[in-house]
N, C-alpha and C positions, 0 to 999 in steps of 0.2 A: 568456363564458369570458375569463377575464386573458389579456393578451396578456405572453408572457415580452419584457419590453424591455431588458433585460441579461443574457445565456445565459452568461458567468463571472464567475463572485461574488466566486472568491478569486486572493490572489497564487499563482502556479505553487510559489515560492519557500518557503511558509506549509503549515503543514497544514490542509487544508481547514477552516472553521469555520462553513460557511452550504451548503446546497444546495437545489435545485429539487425538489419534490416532488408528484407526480401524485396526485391522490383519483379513485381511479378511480371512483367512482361517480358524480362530478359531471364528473369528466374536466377538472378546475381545477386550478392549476400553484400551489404557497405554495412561497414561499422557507420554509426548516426551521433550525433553530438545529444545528449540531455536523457531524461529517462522516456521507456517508452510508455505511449498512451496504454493506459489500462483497456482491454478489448482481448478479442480473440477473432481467428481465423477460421472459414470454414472454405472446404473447395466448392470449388463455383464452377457451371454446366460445360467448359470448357477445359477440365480436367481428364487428363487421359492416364492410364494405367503409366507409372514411373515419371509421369511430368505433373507436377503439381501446379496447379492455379489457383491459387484461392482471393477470398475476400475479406478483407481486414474489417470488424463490426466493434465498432468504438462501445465501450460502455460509458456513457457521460456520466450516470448520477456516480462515479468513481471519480473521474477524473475532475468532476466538478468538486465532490468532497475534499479529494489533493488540492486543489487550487484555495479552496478556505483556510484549509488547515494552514496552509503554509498562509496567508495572509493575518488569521489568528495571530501563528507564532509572532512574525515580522509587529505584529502591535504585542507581543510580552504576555500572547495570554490571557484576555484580559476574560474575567469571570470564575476563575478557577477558584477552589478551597483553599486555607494555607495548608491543609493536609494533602493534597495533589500537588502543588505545587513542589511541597516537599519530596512526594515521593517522584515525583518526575526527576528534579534534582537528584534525586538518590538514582532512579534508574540508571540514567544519562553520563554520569561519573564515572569515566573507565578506572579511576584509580581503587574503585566501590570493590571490584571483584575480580578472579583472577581472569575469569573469561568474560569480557565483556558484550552485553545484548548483541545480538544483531538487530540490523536496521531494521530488519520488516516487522521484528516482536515490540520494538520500543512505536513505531508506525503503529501496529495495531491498536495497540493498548491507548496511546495518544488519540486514534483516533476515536474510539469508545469514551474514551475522555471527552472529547470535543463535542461528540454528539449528546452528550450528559449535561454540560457545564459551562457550553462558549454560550458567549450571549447570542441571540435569538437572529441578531442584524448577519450576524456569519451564516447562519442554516438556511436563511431564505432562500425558499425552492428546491428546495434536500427534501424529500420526501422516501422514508422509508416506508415500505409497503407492510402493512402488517398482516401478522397469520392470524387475525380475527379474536385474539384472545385477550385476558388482560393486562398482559404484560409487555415493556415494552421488546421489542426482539432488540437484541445486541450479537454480531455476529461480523465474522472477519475470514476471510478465504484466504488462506495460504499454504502453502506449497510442502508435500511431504516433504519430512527432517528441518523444516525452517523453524519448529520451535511453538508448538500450539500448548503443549503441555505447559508450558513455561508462562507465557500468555495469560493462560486461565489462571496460574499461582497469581500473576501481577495483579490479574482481576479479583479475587480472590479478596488480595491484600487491600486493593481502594473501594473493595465495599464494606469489608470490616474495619478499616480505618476512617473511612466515610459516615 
């Protein structure tokens, strides 16, 4: 079995470009070209005590969301306020601050943007599930220490400048 000898590939800073990838039937680790698909793994009936088998369970409305977004960008945005767009400009500018975002908080924030502000032809078939109230939910899963506090300042800042 390969031993994994470096567990992060990429800068924090960077959209992922490389990741670690389990075959589960040999139970062997290959670094994989591109980012991986948004999902999660649970073990499956063929798992024994120290041998792990599991089943990789795609999240689509994730990865379908990534595939807009980025199709958005690639057309410049189109729909945005000149006050988002400003402040994206400001985010995105490492020269703005001394530590600059990481990728998954300027990701976030962009992507609450999108679902607020891209026109209508990008979201087709996005469907967010609502908690039955009358607001709309806005909400972003990421990873302790990757920066939620920070996020919500961002948020924060484009609904009062909105």
């Amino acid at each position: 079995m390969k031993q994994i000898d470096k567990l992060i590939l990429c800068s924090p800073y960077l959209e992922p470009h490389l990741h670690w990838y389990m075959d589960a039937s040999t139970q062997e680790f290959f670094q994989k070209e591109g980012r991986r698909p948004a999902g999660y793994t649970i073990a499956n009936s063929q798992s024994k005590k120290g041998v792990s088998v599991s089943d990789f369970i795609e999240l689509p409305l994730v990865n379908l969301i990534r595939k807009r977004i980025q199709e958005w960008k690639n057309a410049n945005r189109p729909g945005l306020t000149g006050v988002t767009k400003e402040l994206l400009a400001h985010w995105e500018d490492n020269n703005q601050r001394h530590h600059p975002f990481f990728f998954c908080q300027l990701e976030a924030i962009e992507t609450i943007i999108f679902m607020m502000e891209a026109p209508d032809n990008y979201k087709t078939g996005i469907e967010i599930p609502s908690d039955g109230g009358d607001f709309t939910r806005w909400c972003n899963k990421m990873a302790t220490g990757s920066g939620k506090t920070t996020v919500m300042a961002m948020l924060i800042a484009y609904n009062i400048l909105n």
